[in-house]
C-alpha positions as CSV (number, residue, x, y, z in Angstrom):
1,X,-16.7,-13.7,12.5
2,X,-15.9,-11.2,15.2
3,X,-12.4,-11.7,16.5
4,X,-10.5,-11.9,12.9
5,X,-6.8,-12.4,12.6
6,X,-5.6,-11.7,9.1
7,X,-1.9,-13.1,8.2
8,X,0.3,-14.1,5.7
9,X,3.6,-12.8,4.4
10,X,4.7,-9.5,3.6
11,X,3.1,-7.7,0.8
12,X,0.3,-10.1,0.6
13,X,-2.2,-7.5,1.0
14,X,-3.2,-8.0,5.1
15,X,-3.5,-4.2,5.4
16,X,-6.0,-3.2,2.9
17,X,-7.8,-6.8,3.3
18,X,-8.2,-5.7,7.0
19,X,-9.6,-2.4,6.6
20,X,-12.0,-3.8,4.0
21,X,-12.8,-6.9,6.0
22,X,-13.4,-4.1,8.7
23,X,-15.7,-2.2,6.6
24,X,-18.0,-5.2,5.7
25,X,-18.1,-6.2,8.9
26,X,-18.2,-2.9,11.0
27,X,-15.4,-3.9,13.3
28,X,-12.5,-2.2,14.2
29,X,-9.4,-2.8,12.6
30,X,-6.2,-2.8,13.9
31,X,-2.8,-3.2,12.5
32,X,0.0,-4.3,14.8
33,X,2.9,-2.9,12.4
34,X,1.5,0.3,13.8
35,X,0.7,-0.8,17.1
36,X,4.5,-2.7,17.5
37,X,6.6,-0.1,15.9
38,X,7.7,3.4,17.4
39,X,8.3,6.7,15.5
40,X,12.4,5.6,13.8
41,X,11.4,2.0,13.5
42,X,12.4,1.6,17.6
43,X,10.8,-1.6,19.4
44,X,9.1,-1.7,22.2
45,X,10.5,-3.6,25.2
46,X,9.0,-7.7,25.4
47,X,6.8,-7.1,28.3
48,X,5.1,-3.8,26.8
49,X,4.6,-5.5,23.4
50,X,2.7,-8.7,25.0
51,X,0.2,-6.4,27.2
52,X,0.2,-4.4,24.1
53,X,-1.5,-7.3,22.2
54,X,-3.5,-9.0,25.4
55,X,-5.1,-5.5,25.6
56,X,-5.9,-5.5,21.8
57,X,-7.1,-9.3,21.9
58,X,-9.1,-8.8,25.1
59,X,-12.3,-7.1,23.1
60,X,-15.3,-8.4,22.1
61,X,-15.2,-7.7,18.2
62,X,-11.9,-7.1,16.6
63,X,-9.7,-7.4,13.5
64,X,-5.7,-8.1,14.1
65,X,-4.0,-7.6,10.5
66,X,0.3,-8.4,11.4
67,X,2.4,-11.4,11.5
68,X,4.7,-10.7,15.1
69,X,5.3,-14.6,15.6
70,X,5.8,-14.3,18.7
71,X,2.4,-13.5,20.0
72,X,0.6,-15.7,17.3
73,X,-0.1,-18.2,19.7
74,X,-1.9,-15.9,22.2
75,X,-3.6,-14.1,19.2
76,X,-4.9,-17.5,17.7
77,X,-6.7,-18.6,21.3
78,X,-8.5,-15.6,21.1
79,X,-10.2,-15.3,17.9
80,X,-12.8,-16.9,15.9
81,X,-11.7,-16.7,12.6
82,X,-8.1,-16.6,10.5
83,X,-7.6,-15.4,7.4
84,X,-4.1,-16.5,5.5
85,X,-3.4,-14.6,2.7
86,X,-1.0,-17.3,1.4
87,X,-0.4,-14.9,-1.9
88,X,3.0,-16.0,-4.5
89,X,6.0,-14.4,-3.3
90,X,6.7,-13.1,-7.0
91,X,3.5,-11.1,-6.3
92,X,4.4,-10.1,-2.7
93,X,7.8,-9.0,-3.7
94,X,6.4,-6.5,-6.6
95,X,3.8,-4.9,-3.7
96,X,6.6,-4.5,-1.4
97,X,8.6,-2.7,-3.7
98,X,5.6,-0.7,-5.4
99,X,4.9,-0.2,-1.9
100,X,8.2,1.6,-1.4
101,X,7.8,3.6,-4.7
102,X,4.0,4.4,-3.2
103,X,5.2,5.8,0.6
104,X,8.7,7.4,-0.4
105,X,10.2,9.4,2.6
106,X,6.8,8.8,4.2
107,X,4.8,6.4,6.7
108,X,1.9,4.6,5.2
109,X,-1.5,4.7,6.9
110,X,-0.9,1.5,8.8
111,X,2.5,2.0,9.9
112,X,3.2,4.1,13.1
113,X,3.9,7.6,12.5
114,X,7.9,8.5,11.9
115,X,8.4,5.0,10.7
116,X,9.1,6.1,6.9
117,X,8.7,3.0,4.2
118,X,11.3,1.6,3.9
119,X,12.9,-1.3,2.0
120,X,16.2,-3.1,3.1
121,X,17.9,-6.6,2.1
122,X,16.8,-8.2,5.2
123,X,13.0,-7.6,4.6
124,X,13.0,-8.4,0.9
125,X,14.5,-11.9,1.8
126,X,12.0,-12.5,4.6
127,X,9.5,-11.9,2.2
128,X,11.7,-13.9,-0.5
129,X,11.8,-17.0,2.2
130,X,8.6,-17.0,3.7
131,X,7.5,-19.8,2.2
132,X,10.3,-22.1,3.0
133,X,10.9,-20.4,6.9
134,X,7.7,-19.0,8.2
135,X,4.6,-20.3,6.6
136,X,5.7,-24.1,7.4
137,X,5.5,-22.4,11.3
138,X,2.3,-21.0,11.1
139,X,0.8,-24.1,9.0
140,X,2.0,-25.9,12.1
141,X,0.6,-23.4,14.3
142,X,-2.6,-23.4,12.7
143,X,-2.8,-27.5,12.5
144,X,-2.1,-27.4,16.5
145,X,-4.4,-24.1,17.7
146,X,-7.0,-23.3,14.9
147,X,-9.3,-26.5,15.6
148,X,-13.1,-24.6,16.3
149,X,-12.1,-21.6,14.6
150,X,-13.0,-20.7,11.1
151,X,-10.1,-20.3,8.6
152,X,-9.6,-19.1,5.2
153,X,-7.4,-19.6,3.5
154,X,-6.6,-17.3,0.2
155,X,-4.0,-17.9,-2.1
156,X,-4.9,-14.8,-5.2
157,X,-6.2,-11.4,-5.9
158,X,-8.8,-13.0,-7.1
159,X,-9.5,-15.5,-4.3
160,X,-9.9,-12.0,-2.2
161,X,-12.1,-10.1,-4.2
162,X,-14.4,-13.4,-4.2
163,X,-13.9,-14.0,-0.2
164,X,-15.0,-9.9,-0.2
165,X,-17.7,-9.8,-2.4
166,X,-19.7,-13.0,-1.1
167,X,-19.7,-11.6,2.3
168,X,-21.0,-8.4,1.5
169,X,-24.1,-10.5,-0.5
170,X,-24.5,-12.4,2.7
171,X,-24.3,-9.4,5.0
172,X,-27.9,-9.0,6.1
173,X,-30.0,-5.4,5.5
């Protein structure tokens, strides 16, 4: 497990289970919200996001924590292992929102700098619908490119803490 892609919905917890998958595993974590998005939520243009992400793919040990569908498919040729936190939308929805309440008029640590949290119709029903729009693409996505690579797949809290704490018992020294 060096090259790890962590995915999954909105609110599902990618962020934090990145940096502490990073910490187990002493390997750099990066998150692509913060690599994608420019201070007042501006986008970078096509061909600057995809050498953005072949750079970031293109080392030896990594951790990618972001959905950004379209570069999935390059991401998921070059790592070793996926993680899908496949949480409940009822729970992702309350950790967006507490999320909101959390970063108020401010970025969190894995957003780019002068992107404030914010929360806006749109996003809540991506989150809402990601069960029904997005996760039957990446399920696809995953049937066609993950064959070789290791995935897990995590569906709770709970599930995580478990995944966490049996690979820190298992981590040699």
């Amino acid at each position: 497990m060096k090259r790890v892609l962590v995915i999954g919905p909105g609110g599902a917890g990618k962020s934090t289970f990145a940096r502490q998958l990073g910490e187990a595993l002493d390997i750099e974590v990066s998150h692509l919200d913060s690599a994608y998005w420019r201070s007042g939520w501006s986008k970078p243009s096509e061909d600057e996001w995809l050498r953005t992400v072949t750079q970031l793919v293109s080392g030896d040990a990594w951790i990618l924590d972001g959905n950004f569908g379209g570069t999935l498919g390059l991401r998921l040729r070059h790592c070793d292992t996926i993680v899908f936190l496949d949480m409940s939308r009822l729970l992702c929805l309350w950790r967006v929102l507490k999320r909101r309440l959390l970063y108020r008029n401010r970025s969190r640590p894995d957003m780019a700098e002068g992107c404030n949290e914010k929360l806006d119709l749109d996003f809540i029903l991506w989150v809402w619908n990601y069960s029904h729009r997005s996760r039957p693409k990446v399920i696809k996505l995953l049937s066609e490119q993950a064959e070789g690579k290791q995935v897990v797949w995590l569906h709770s809290p709970r599930e995580v803490r478990k995944f966490l704490r049996l690979l820190a018992t298992d981590k040699p020294g």
